[in-house]
N, C-alpha and C positions, 0 to 999 in steps of 0.2 A: 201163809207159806208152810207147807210140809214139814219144811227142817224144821222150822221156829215150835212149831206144835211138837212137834218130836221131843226136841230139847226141854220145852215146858213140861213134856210127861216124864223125862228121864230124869230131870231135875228140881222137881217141886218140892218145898218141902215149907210143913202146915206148923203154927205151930199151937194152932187147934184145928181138932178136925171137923167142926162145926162150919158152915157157909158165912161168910160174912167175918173171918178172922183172920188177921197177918200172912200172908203165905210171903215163901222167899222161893226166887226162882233163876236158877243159873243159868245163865245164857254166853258166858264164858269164864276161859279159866279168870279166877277171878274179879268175875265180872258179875252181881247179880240185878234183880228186877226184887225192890220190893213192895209189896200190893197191900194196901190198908182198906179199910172199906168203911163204907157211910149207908144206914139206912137211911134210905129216903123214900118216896113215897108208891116208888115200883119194885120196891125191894135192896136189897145191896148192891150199891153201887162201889166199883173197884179205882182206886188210885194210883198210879206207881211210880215211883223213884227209883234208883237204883244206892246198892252197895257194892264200892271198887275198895279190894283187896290191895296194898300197898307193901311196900317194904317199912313204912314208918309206921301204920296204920291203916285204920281202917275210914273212908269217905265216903261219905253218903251224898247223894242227890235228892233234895228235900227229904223235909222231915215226911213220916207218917199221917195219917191222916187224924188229927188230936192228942194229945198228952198219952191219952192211957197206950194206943198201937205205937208212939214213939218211944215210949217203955219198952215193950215187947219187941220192940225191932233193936236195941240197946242189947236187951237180953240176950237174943236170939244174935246178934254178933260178939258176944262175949262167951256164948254156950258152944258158939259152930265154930270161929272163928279163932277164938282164941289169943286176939287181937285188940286194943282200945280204938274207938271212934275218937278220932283227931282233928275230925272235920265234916261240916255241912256246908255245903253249895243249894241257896234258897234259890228258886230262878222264879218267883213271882208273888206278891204277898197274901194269896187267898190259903184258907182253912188247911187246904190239903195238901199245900206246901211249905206253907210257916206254920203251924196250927202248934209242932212240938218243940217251935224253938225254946220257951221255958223251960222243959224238960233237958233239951241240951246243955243250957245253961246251968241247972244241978248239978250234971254230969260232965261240966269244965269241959263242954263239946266246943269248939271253935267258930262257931257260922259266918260264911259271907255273903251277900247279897249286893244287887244292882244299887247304886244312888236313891234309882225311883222306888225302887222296893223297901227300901228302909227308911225314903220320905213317908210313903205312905202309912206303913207300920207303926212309924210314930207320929202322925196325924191321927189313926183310928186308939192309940195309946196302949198297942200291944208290946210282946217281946220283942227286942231288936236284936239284929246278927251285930257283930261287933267289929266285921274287917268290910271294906266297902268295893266293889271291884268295879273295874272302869267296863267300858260298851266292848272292851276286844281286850280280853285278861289270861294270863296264861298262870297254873297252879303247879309246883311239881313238889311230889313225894317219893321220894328217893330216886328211882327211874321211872316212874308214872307222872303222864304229864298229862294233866287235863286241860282243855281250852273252853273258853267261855263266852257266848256272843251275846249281845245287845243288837239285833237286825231289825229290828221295828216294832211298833205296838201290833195289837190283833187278838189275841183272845184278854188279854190285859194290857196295859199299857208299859207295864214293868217286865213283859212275857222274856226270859233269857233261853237259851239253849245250851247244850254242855257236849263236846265234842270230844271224842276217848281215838285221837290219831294213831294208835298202835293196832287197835283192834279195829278199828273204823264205827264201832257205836255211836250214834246221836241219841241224844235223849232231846227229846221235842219238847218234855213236858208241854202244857195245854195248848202252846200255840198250835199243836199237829195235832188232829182227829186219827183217831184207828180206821184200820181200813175195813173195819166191822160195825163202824159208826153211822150210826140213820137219822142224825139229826144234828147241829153242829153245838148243839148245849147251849149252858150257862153263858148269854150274851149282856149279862146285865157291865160289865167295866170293861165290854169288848169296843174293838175301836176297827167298825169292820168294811170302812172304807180301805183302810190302812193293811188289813190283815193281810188280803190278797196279794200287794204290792210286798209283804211279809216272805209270803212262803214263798214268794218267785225267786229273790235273793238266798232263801235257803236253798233253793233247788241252784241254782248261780253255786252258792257257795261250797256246796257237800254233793259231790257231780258221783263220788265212789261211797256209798251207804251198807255196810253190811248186816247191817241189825239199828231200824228205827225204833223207838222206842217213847210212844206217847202217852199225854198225864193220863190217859184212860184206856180200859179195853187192852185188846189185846196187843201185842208187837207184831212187825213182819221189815219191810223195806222201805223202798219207793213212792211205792203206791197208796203210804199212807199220803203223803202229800198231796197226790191228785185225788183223794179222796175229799181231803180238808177243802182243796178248791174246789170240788162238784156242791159240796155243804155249803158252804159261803155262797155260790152263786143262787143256788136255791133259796137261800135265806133272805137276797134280796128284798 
């Protein structure tokens, strides 16, 4: 989408200017996108969470993608913001969403995560988030209220969503493909009978979207959604 490309040029900002390092990208007042990244074997690959600006603090939407970018994303809302991180909302237990919870935990960060998410985490014997949130959970900080869904398995089994009702933002994280996506990824803890029956309820659920925002690739609307189901059915 036009605007969304606008926005990402008007508000980027790096905090190295190398490819492959932390960028933050504001997509409202408020409101950012932030993008870690992972060499892997076609070059760097991009991750994104967001950071919501609060009256109490500062929330994050997963960590970073590993320890060292969840440092720098710490930094980097301490240097711009001028604000403490008070909280992380994990929405699924793979690398590039729990990877910095240790690092949170230095830094007396708060995380909450799904049941199935922090069974998981502590079966593979990683960091745990330490508040536990139900399948339809609501979060509020000061007059920011986030909402939180558990709608079904699909790209994970633990996959959550995070809903910003004042601005109308969903963060998809992984269960949503970008609508730049040409293949539908990492299917190894996918559950992708399920997934389809996943994003039909999101689209059921979130009918007004003004800014979708998925674990990978770029942002726009809608149409990432019908994107994620043309990928799934191909993947057949």
């Amino acid at each position: 989408m036009k605007y969304i490309s606008f926005l990402l040029i008007l508000f980027s900002f790096s905090v190295h200017a190398e490819e492959g390092k932390l960028r933050i990208s504001e997509i409202e007042k408020n409101v950012y996108v932030h993008t870690s990244y992972k060499l892997l074997k076609d070059g760097y690959f991009p991750s994104n969470g967001l950071v919501i600006e609060t009256e109490e603090g500062v929330v994050l939407v997963d960590t970073a993608w590993g320890e060292e970018q969840t440092s720098q994303l710490l930094d980097w809302v301490s240097a711009n913001l001028k604000k403490p991180v008070i909280a992380a909302i994990i929405t699924h237990f793979h690398e590039d969403r729990a990877g910095g919870i240790g690092i949170l935990k230095k830094k007396n960060v708060l995380s909450y995560a799904g049941k199935r998410t922090i069974s998981i985490l502590k079966e593979e014997g990683n960091s745990l988030p330490e508040k536990s949130l139900k399948d339809k959970d609501i979060l509020v900080f000061g007059k920011t209220k986030i909402e939180i869904f558990f709608l079904g398995a699909g790209h994970s089994k633990d996959n959550l969503v995070v809903w910003l009702p004042k601005s109308k933002i969903l963060f998809g994280g992984c269960l949503v493909k970008s609508a730049e996506a040409n293949e539908i990824g990492n299917t190894k803890d996918a559950d992708l009978k399920e997934w389809p029956k996943t994003i039909h309820k999101l689209e059921r659920s979130f009918p007004k979207i003004s800014v979708l925002v998925p674990g990978h690739q770029s942002w726009g609307g809608r149409e990432s959604l019908k994107r994620t189901l043309e990928l799934l059915e191909v993947s057949k």
